[in-house]
N, C-alpha and C positions, 0 to 999 in steps of 0.2 A: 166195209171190208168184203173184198169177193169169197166167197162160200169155198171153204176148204170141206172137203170131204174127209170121212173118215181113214179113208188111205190115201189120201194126200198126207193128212197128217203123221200117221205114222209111219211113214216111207220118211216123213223128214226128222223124226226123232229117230228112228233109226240110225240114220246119216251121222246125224249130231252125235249119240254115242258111238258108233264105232268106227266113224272116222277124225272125231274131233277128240272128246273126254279123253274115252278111254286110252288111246294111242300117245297124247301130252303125258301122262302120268307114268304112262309103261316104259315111255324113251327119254323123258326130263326128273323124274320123280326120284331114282334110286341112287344112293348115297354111299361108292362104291371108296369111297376112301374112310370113311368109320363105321359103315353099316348102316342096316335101315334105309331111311330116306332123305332126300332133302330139307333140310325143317324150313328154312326161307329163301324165295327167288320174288325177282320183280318182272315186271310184265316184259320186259326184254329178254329175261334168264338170266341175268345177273343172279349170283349163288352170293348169299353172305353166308361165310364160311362160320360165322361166329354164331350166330343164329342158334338159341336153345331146342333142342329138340322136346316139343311138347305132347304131352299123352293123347289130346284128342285127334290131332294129324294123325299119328302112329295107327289110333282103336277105327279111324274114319277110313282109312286106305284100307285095315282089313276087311272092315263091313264091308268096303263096297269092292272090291277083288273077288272075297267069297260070294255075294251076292250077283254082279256079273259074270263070273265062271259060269254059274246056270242057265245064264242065257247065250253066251258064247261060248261057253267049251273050249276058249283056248287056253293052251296051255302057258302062254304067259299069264294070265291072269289067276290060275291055280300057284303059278309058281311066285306072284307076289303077295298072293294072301298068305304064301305060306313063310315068306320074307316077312313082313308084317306082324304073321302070327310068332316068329321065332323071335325076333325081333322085342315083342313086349314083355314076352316071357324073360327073356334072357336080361331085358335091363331094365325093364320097368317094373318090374316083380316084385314088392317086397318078399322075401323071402322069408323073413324076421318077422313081421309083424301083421303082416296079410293086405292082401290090396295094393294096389298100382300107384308108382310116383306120380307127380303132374309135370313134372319137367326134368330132362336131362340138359347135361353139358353136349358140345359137340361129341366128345370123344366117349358118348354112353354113361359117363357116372354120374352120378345121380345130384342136381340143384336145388331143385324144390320136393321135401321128400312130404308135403301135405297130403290129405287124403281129400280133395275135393270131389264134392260125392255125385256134381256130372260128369267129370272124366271117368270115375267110377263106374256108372250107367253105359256109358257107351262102351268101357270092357265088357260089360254082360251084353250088350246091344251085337256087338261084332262076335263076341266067341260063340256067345249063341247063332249067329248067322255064318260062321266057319263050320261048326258043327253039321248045321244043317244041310250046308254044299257036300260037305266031306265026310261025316259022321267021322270028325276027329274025338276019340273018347277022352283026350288031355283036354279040348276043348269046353268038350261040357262039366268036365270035371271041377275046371276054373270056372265058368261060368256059375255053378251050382256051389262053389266054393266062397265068391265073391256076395251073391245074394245073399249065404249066412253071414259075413260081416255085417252086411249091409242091412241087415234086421237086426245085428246083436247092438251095432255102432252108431247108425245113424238113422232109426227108425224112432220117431214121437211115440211114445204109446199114450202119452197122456193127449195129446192134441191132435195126433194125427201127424202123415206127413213125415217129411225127411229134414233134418239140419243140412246145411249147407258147406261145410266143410270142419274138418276135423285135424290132429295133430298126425306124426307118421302114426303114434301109436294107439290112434285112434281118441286120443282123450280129446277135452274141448280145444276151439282156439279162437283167439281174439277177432286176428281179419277173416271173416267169413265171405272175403268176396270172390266173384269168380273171377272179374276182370279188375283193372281198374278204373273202367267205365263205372261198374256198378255198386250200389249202393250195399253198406256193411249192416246187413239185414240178420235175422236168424233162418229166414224162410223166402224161397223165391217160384214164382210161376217157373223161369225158364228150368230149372232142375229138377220140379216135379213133372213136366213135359216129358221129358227125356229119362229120367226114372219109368213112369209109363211105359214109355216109348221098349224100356231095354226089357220089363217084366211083362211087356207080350211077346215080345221075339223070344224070351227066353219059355214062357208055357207053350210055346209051337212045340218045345223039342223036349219039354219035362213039365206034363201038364198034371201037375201034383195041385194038392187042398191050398199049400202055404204061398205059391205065387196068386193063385186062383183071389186068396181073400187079400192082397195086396193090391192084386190089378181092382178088386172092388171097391179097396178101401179110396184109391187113388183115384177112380171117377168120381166116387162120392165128394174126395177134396176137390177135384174141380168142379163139381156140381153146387157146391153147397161155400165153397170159402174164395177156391179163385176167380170164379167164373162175377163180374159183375151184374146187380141184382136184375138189369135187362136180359142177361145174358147173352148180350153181342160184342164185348171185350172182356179180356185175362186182365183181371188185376194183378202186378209185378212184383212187389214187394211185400213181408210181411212179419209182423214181430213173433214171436211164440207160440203164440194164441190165435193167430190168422188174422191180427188187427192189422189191414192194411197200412202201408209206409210210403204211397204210392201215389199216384195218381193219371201217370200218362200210359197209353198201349202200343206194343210194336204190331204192326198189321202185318206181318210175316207171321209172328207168333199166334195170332189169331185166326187167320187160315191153314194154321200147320197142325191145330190144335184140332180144329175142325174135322181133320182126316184121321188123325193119330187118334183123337178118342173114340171115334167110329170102328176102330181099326180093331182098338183097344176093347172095345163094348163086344164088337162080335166074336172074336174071339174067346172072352169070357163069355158068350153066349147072354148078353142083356143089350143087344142093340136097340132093342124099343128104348130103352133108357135113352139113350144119346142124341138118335133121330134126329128129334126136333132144334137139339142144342145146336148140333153140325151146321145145319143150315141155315140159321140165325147168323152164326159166325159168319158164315160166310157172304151172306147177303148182307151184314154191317160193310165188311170188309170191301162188297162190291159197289157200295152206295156212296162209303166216305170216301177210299181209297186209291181205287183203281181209273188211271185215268181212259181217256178216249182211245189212247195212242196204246194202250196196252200195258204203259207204264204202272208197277206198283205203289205208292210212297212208303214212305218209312216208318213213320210214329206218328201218332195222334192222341190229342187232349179233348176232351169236353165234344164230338164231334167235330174237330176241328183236324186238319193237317197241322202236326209243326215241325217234321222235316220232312221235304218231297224227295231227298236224295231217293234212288233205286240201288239197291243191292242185289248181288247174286243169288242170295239164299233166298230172299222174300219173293222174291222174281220166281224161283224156282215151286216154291210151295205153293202161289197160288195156282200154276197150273195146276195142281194136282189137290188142290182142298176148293177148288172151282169144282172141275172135272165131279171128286166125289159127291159134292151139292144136286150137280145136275143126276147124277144118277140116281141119288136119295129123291128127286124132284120132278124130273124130266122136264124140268123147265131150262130153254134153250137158252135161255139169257146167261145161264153157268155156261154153259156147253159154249157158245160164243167166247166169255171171258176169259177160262181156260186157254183158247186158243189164240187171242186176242194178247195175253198174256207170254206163252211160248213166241208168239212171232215178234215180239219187243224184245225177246231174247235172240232169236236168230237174228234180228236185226241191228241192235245193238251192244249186248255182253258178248258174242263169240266174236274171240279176236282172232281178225282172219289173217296174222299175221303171224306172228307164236304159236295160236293156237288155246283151248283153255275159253273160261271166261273171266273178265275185268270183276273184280272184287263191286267197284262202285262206279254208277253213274248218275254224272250231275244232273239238274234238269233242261241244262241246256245241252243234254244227248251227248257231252263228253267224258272220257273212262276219264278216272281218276287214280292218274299215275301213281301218288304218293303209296297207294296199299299196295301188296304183293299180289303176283299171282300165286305163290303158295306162302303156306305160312301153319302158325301151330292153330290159326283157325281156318285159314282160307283150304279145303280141303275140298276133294272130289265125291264127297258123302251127299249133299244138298241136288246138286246137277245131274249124279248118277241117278240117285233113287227117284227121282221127276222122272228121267225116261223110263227107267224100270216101270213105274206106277205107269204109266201114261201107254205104254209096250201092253202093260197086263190086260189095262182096263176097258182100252179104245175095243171094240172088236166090227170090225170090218164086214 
């Protein structure tokens, strides 16, 4: 691979966001016939009109609006986070009983009225980062409003940890899953990720004792329950108790974990803790996973690959849980990979035709039509915050 420089490279993630990402979202995204946004389109822009509007499309457009406003200042992008933000309140709200639907109808009433407790996390993830652009005080009002449910409702006290989903009114429920991919667990790696994930952006902006000993409590579960006994893969699944239900790992989640708990440590000021964990992860991830070509794969068992598909999201997080390896390290071999990584993206997910990147590609380098280009997961939260990160970190 010929030697990209450090402004070589970021002159082309630059490009990437503000003349690809951003610009799809701002002129394909909005949903001017019910409100909000599009909840599903396919890689041509085909709009299914029917298509449920789901909570983490809705909480993922505002994170990352509010979060690029700061680095572009445009005024479109203040003015769809604030679509976004009026938008969740106004119909994803319970009102009655506290905490956000997980899915609407097209016409905003309410489908699925569960409290699944990652959609959960990314409203504290995004309002806490509208606040931060804006100092909206509605904002943090919900943001600090939802963390007390979310300690009264669906916080372990006895084992640690969060349940995985709940009824509207918070009581138990039978299917705890997130998808129907996944397995009907009590307890999951990818929801304590992302809980993490919303209780540091939330102590940025109200950095009290009560977030403070959740973000502790929450590295110590991945230190001590998720984290496998090598600690170079997240164990997925788990019954009450932390008894694993599991046994395969996503390498997306592994290097996404990598950065986010670093992320997570320094903020609560214990990044010695972490350290060493980050960069474990990330050198499994770069041993088994990542190929020559810059591709990432998908899942793995036992040190094994067993699906090499490439996805957007995984695609997207190892540049940026590379990137933070090398920095923990300075060894170039991240610093390569990272980059190595980004150009299997410019080269193969941005579709230079639409616009946007392909949800999945096969390993014979073709998109895979069948998935959307947006959808209640396919969202512009993954691709933005890679540039964002990759924008902050590079320094020239």
């Amino acid at each position: 691979m010929a030697a990209w420089t450090d402004e070589i490279w970021l002159a082309d993630v630059r490009c990437e966001l503000l003349d690809d990402i951003l610009p799809f979202w701002r002129r394909y995204a909005v949903d001017h016939e019910h409100g909000g946004f599009i909840a599903e389109m396919s890689n041509d822009l085909r709009v299914n009109p029917d298509a449920p509007k789901g909570l983490i499309l809705n909480a993922r457009i505002l994170w990352t609006f509010s979060a690029a406003w700061r680095y572009t200042h445009n005024p479109e992008d203040r003015d769809l986070a604030r679509r976004a933000f009026d938008y969740l309140l106004r119909h994803f709200l319970d009102r009655e009983h506290g905490g956000f639907f997980w899915r609407l109808n097209p016409d905003g009433t309410v489908l699925d009225a569960k409290k699944k407790i990652y959609g959960q996390a990314f409203c504290v993830y995004a309002l806490a980062e509208y606040h931060r652009s804006f100092a909206d005080a509605e904002a943090l009002n919900q943001a600090v409003t939802l963390f007390d449910f979310l300690e009264a409702h669906a916080h372990d006290a006895r084992h640690g940890g969060y349940i995985e989903t709940t009824l509207r009114d918070w009581k138990p429920c039978d299917d705890l899953r997130l998808s129907d991919k996944d397995m009907n667990a009590p307890k999951s790696m990818n929801n304590h990720l992302h809980v993490l994930e919303a209780y540091t952006n939330l102590y940025r902006i109200r950095p009290d004792s009560a977030v403070a000993n959740r973000l502790y409590e929450l590295i110590n579960v991945f230190e001590s329950q998720i984290l496998n006994a090598e600690k170079t893969h997240l164990n997925h699944f788990f019954d009450d108790d932390w008894t694993p239900q599991s046994s395969s790992y996503t390498f997306g989640h592994d290097i996404e974990a990598g950065w986010l708990l670093m992320e997570a440590a320094e903020t609560a000021c214990v990044a010695h803790r972490i350290r060493e964990t980050a960069v474990r992860l990330a050198r499994a991830v770069l041993s088994e996973a990542l190929d020559a070509d810059g591709g990432l794969a998908y899942e793995g068992r036992d040190g094994r690959i067993i699906n090499d598909n490439r996805e957007w999201w995984p695609q997207a997080e190892a540049v940026v849980g590379f990137y933070n390896a090398f920095q923990l390290t300075g060894e170039p071999d991240f610093r390569d990979a990272a980059i190595r990584s980004w150009r299997y993206i410019r080269a193969h997910f941005v579709d230079r035709q639409y616009g946007e990147w392909f949800w999945r590609i096969r390993r014979d380098g073709r998109p895979d039509d069948a998935e959307p280009k947006v959808s209640e997961w396919k969202c512009p939260y993954h691709n933005t915050r890679c540039c964002l990160e990759i924008l902050n970190r590079v320094q020239p």
